[in-house]
Structure formats: C-alpha cells, structure tokens
C-alpha positions in Angstrom: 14.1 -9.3 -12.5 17.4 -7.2 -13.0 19.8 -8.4 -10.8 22.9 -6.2 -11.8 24.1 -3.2 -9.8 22.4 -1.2 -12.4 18.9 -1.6 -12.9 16.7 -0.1 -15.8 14.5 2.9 -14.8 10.6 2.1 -14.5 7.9 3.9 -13.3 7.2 4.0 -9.2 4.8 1.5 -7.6 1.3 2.5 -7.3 0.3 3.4 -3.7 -2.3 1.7 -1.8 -1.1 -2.1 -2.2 -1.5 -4.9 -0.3 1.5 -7.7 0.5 0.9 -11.4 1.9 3.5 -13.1 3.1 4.2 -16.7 3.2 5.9 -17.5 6.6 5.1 -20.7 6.3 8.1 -22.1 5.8 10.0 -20.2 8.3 11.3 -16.4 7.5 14.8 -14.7 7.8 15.8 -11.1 6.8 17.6 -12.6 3.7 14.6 -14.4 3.0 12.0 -11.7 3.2 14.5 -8.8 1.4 14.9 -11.8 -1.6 11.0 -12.1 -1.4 10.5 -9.0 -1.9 13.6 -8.1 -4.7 11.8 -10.4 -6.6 8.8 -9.4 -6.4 9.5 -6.0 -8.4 11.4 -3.6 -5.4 14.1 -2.2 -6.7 18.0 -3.6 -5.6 19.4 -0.2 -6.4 16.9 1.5 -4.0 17.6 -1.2 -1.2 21.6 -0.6 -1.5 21.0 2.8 -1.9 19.2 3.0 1.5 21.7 0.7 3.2 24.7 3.0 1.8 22.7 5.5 3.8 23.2 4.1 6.8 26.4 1.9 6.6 28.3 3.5 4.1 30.9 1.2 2.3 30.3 -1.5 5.0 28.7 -4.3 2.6 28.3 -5.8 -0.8 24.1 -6.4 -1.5 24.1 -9.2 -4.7 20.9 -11.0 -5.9 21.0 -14.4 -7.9 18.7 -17.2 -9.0 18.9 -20.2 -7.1 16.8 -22.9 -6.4 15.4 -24.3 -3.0 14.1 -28.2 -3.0 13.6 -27.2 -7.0 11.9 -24.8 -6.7 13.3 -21.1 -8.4 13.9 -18.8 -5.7 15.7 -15.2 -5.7 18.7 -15.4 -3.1 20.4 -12.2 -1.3 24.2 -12.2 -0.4 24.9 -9.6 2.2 28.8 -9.5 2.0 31.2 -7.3 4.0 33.7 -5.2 1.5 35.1 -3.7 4.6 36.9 -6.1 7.3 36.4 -6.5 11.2 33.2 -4.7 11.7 32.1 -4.5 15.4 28.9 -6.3 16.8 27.5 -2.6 17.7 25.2 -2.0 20.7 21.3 -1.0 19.9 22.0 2.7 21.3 25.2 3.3 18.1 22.7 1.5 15.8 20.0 3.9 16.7 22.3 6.9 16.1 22.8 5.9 12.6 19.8 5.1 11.6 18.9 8.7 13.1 20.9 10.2 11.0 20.8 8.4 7.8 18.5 10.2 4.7 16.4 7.3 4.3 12.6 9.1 4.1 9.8 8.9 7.5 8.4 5.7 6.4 11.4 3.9 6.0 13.3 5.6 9.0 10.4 5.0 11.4 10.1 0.9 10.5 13.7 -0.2 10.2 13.9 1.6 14.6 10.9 0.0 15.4 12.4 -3.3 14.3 15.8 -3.1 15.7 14.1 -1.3 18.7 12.0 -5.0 19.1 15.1 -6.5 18.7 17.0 -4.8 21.4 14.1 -5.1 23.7 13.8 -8.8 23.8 17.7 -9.5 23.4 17.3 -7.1 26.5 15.3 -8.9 28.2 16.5 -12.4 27.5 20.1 -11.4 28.5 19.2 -9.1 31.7 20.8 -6.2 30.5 20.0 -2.4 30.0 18.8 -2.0 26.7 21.1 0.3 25.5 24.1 -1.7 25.9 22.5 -4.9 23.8 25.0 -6.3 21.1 24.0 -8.3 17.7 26.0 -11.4 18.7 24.1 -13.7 16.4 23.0 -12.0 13.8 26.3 -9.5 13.2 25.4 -6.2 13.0 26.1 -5.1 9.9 23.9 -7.9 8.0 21.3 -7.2 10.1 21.2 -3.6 9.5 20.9 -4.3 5.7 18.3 -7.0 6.2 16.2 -4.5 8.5 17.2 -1.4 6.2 16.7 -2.9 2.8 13.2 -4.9 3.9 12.0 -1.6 4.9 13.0 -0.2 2.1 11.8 -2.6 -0.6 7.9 -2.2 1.2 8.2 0.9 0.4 9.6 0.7 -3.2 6.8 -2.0 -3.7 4.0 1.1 -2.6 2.7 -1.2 0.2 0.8 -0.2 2.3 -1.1 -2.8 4.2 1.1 -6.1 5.1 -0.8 -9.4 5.8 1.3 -12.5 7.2 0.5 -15.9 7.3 1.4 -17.6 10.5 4.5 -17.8 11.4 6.7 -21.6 11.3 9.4 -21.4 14.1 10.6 -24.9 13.3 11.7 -27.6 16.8 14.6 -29.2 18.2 17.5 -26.8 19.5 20.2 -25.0 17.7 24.2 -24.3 18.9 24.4 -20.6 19.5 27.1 -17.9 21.3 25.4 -19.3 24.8 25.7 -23.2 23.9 22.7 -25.2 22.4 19.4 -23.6 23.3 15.7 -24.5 22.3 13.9 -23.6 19.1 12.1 -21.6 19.0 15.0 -19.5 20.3 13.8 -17.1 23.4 14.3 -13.7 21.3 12.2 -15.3 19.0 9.3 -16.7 21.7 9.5 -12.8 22.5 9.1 -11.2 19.8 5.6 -13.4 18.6 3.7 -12.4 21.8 0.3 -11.4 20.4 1.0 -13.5 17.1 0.0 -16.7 15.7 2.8 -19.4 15.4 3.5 -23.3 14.4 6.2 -25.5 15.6 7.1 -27.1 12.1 10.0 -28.2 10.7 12.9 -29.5 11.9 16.0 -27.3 13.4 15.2 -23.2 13.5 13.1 -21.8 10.8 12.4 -18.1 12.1 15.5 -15.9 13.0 15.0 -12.9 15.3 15.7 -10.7 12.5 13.2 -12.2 10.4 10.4 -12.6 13.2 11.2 -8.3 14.2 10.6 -7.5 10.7 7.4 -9.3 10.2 5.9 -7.9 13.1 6.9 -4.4 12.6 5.6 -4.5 9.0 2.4 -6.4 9.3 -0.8 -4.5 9.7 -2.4 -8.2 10.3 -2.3 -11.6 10.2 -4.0 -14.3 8.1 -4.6 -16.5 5.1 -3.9 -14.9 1.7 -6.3 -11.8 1.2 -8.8 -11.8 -1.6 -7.1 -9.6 -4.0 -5.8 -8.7 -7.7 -2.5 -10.2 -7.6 0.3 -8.0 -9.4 3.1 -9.6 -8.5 4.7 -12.7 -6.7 8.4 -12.8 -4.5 10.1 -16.1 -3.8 13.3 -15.2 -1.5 15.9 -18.2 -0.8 17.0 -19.2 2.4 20.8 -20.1 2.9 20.1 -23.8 3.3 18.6 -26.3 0.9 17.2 -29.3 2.6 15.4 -32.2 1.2 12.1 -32.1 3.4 10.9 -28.3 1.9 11.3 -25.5 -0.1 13.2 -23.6 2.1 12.1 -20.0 1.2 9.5 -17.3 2.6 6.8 -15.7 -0.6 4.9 -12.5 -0.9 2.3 -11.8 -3.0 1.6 -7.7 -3.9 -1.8 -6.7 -5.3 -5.1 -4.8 -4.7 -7.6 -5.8 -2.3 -11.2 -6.4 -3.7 -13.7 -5.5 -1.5 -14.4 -7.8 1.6 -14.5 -8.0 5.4 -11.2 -8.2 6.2 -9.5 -10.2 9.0 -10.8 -8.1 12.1 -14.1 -8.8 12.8 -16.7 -5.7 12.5 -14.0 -3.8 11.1 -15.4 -3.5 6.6 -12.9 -2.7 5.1 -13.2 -1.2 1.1 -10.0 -1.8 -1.5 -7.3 -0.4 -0.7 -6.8 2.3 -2.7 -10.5 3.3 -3.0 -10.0 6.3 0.0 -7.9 8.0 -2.8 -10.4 7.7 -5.5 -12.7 9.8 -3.1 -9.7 12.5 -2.2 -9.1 10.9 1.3 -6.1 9.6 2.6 -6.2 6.2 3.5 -4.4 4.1 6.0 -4.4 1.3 8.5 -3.8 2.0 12.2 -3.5 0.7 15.6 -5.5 2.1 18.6 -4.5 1.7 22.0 -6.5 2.6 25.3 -6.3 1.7 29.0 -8.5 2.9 31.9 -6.8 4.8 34.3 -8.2 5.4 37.7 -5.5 6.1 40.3 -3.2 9.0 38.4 -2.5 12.6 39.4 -4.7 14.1 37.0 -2.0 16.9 36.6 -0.1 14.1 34.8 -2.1 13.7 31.8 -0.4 17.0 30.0 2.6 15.8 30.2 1.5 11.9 29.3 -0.3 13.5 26.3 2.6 15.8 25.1 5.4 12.7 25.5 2.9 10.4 23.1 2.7 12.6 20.7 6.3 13.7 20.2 6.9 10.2 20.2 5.3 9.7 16.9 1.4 8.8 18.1 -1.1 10.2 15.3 -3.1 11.4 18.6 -3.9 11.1 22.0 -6.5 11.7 24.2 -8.5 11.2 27.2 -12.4 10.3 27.7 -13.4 10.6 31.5 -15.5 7.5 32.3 -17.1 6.0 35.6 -15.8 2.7 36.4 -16.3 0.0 38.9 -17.6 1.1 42.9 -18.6 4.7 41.2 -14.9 5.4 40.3 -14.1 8.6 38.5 -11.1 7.7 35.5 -10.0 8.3 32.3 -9.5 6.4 28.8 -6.7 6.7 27.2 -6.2 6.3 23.8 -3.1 6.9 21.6 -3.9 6.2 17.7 -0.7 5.4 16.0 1.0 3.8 13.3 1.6 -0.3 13.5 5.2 0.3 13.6 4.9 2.8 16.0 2.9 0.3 18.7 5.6 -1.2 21.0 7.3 2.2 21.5 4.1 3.7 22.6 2.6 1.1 24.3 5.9 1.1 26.0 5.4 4.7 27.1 2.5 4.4 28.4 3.0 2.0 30.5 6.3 3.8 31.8 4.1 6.9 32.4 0.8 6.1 33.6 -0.3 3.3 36.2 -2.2 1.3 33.9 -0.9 -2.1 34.2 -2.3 -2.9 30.8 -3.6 -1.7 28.1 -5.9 -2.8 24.7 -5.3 -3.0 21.3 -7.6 -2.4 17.9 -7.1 -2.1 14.5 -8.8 0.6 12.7 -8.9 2.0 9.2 -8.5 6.0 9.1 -9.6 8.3 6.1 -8.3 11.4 6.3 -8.1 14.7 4.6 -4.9 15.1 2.5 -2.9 18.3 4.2 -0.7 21.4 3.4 1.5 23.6 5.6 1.5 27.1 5.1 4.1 30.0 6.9 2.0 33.2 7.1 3.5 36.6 8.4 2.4 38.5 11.5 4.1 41.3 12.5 7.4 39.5 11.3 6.3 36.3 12.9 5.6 33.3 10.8 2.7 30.8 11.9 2.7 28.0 10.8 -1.0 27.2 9.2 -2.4 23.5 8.3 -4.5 23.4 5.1 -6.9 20.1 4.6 -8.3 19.6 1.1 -10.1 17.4 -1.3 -10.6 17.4 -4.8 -7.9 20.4 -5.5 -10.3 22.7 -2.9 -9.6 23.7 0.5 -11.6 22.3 2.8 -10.4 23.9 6.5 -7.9 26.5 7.1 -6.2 26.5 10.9 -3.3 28.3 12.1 -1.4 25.7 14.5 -1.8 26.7 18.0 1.6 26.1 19.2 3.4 28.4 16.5 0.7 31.2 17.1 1.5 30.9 21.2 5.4 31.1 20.4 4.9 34.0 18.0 2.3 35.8 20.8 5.5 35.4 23.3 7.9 36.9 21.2 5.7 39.7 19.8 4.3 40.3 23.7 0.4 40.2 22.2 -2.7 38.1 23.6 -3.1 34.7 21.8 -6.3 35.6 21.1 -5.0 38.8 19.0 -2.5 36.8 17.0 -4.7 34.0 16.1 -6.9 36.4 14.8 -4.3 38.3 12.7 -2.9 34.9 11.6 -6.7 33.8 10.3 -6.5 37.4 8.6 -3.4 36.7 7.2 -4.2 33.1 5.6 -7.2 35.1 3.9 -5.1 37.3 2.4 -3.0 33.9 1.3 -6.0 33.1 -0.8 -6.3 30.3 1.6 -10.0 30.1 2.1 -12.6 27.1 2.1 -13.3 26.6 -1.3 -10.2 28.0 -2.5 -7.4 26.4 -4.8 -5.1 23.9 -2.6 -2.1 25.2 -1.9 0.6 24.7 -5.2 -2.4 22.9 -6.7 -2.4 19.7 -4.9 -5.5 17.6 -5.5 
C-alpha cells in the first residue's frame, strides 16, 4: 500500500462490495480510516475529501507499525495549522454543507457527527446545536468522520457488516473527571446494537462507535463471501494483552440468507447483472391513531425533503375498531436516526419499527423538456440501454401550469407530447445511451 502523499493511479473499485469489520478489539476513527487505507482506499482521495472540508487545517500520514506483533497500518491526523477551536455541531454542519465531497459521502459523514451531537446532547443537557468536541477535538474528528466516509466509498462498498462491538471496562479520566467505560456517549450511541465488555480501560471511542453505526447496514459474524482484500488499522496504544487494532475484510457476497431472517438475499452485485439497481435499506413504520389527518401532507413532504427514498401511509383498523394509519418512510441506513427523529417530532407515535430490506430498482434519467417556454422536468427508468417508463414529474409540471396560467391536466399532456418528440418513448434508446 502507497503510503506517500502521491499515490500511483489504478483503476476505481468495483461497485456492489461488501465490508466486515472486526470490532472486536475495540474501534476508533484512526483505527477504522487505517483499516480501511489499508485495505486498498486511496489516501489521496481521503485527504482530498478532508481538504474539502477543513482546508489547510491537518496533516493525514499513514505508516506501518505493529500492534502486539502483529503488522498494522497506523493514521496520524496532525494539525499544520495552530489553536484550532473545539467547534459546536451547528459550525461543523455548515462546513460539511458546503464542502464538494459527492451525496454519498456528504450524507454519511452528517449522519455521524449528527449521532454524535445528539448523544453528547443528551449526556451534557444541552441544546444540540451548541454541543462542542471536547474530547475528541474537532478537527481530528472531522478527518476521521470525513476520510472513513470517504475511504467506503473509494473501496465501492456498498453493504457494511460489523462484528460486535468490544467497549472494554474499568473507567477512564476525561474533561468531567474519571467516568465509567463504556463512556455514556458511547452507551448512547449502541442502542439497538450488539456489544461486549472486554478488555481492559476504553476500547470504543465515540467517534469510532458513530461511524460504525452510521455505515453498517448490519451486524454479525464475517459474511460468506470472496474475499478481495483485507485492512488492519493501528490503534495509538500497544499493550501486551491484544492486538490493539480494528480489521475489514472487502469482497463479494456468495449467495446465502443473510443475517435478517426471511429476508434472501442474492450477491451483491447480481441486481446489476440483471440492469437493476441494487441497494440495502431501512424501513420504518408506526401506527398512528390520534393525528389530525390534515397533518399527514405536511409529515409526508418534511420526510421526504429530508432525504427518505419515500413515504407513505396505509389506513389500517386497529385495536376497539380504531380507524389509523401506517406510516412508513423507506430510507437510507445513514439516513435512519434523522428520520426516525422526525417522525417522532411530527407525529404522535410514541414509537416506531424498524426492518431491513433489499430494494431493486430501475436505473434513472432526468430529462428538461420545453412547453411553451417552460421546462419540465421528466424522469426516465430503463434497463438494458431501453426505456422502460417515461413520467414528467408532477411538481415541475404544477409550477410550469402556474406560470404559464393553463390546467395541469393540459400541461401534463403537452409535456407527455413533448418527451415523444424527445424520442423518449418505452422501448426507445436511454437517454445519452446509458445501459
């Protein structure tokens, strides 16, 4: 593994894999980004995407080591530009916001830090906007969270499997005084997730724990798969009782039932073989029975532009002869803890479920078309290099029928008309000739 500032060119990552990672050991942001350098992401892409959002702030390096002898890859996050603040979760949102670092990488490196400043929230009794790094420092735990994110991505990961998760014992000496390990931010952060007290002293940091369960589609022993590469990522310390270092392993999955039960699961990878987009998601739902149903719109709307897939409702009858609705909000795993979170804040559920499901879907195009000097926006599925559906999206043909004072109904029409003319018919050549 290259571990000079520049690193020789190589081809991208196939999409589609899988990563296990070893937490078995205990995990830190260091840790995990070393893990992960090592196993084949690129250090030039992970400084490049910290650059993005800190510019000029740190110094990334990468170096052999070794851990209770055994070879490990250790990451040095060093400041090359004195007194840096501890900066509050709402300044570290804005720059994140505004950084070019990509969807995928944008969307997981907030929804760890958001994590982060939730449960520091919560453990200190303040708003969450005003929550400061103390321990961590923000500026290495930007880089950690940044370049972790960034190095899945490199790595063409898309499904992340973790082993449980060692939080160590004892107590540790921190900002506050001497406080328990597992340390509460910690404790909060592996709600829903498996854990072990081993170890001595604190093996999981917050930083470490947030990114694990941001990334991680699931949990469980090491997947049946075709292993393509393996990450060993150093810890600071190296104690006599253990290798102190987390692993990843990167490959394709062969074909199995995976760790949810009923939920068959083929190689990851196969969906594109067929033309389908494949990925793994989350599903939420709650019965609701006591809310204004002229609510729901707005509930609906606030989901979606807060980055769920979809959302929907499903009237059902529940208990006494109840009239209610199911929610359900299919979204991204790093997406969940925002939206549970809004749901929760919008409707009067006072809680709500959680699946993991597998989606294939139809790779898609957008295409302006013109009416009357209005463009509409329309959405193109397609398989194989043919179209399959053709829909003009409802929202752009509404604003265009407002500013061109016309029925909906007439401009959809014109703006099916128009996409005809496009060429963009089933059967038809994908747009640009996308397969």
């Amino acid at each position: 593994m290259p571990t000079s500032a520049t690193e020789v060119s190589r081809p991208p990552a196939p999409p589609g894999r899988t990563a296990w990672i070893d937490a078995s050991a205990g995990v830190a942001g260091d840790m995990l980004l070393g893990a992960l350098v090592d196993a084949g992401a690129s250090l030039d892409v992970v400084r490049s995407a910290v650059e993005a959002v800190i510019p000029g702030t740190v110094r990334i390096t990468a170096a052999d080591t070794t851990r209770a002898g055994m070879r490990a890859l250790k990451v040095g996050i060093e400041l090359a530009r004195p007194d840096q603040p501890h900066r509050p979760w709402a300044e570290i949102r804005r720059l994140l916001a505004s950084a070019d670092l990509g969807d995928a990488i944008g969307r997981q490196a907030h929804s760890a830090f958001e994590a982060l400043a939730r449960v520091e929230a919560r453990v200190h009794g303040v708003p969450v906007d005003d929550v400061r790094f103390h321990e961590v420092g923000a500026w290495d735990s930007i880089a950690d969270v940044v370049g972790v994110c960034a190095a899945v991505e490199d790595l063409g990961v898309s499904e992340v499997v973790v082993s449980a998760i060692a939080v160590g014992s004892g107590s540790v000496h921190g900002s506050h005084g001497r406080v328990a390990v597992p340390v509460p931010a910690v404790l909060g952060l592996t709600v829903g997730w498996v854990v072990e007290a081993v170890g001595d002293g604190e093996l999981a940091t917050p930083t470490g724990v947030a990114l694990l369960t941001t990334i991680a589609t699931a949990q469980g022993p090491l997947p049946r798969m075709e292993v393509a590469a393996v990450g060993i990522g150093a810890g600071t310390r190296d104690v006599d009782d253990r290798a102190n270092v987390s692993r990843v392993v990167v490959g394709s999955r062969e074909p199995e039932r995976d760790e949810h039960p009923g939920l068959d699961v083929a190689p990851a990878g196969a969906a594109a073989d067929e033309g389908l987009d494949e990925s793994l998601m989350v599903v939420l739902e709650a019965n609701v029975d006591d809310l204004d149903p002229r609510v729901w719109p707005s509930v609906l709307t606030a989901l979606l532009e807060h980055g769920a897939a979809d959302a929907w409702l499903t009237p059902i009858v529940m208990k006494k002869g109840r009239t209610a609705h199911t929610l359900s909000v299919l979204a991204q795993p790093a997406d969940t803890t925002r939206l549970r979170d809004l749901v929760l804040a919008q409707t009067s559920t006072i809680g709500l479920r959680e699946s993991r499901v597998r989606r294939w879907a139809l790779a898609r195009s957008w295409v302006d078309v013109d009416v009357d000097g209005q463009g509409v926006a329309v959405k193109v599925a397609h398989r194989h290099g043919r179209i399959i559906t053709v829909t003009p999206e409802f929202s752009a043909v509404e604003s265009a029928a407002a500013a061109l004072d016309r029925p909906v109904r007439d401009v959809l029409d014109h703006a099916m008309a128009a996409a005809v003319d496009a060429g963009l018919v089933p059967g038809g050549p994908a747009p640009d000739g996308r397969s």
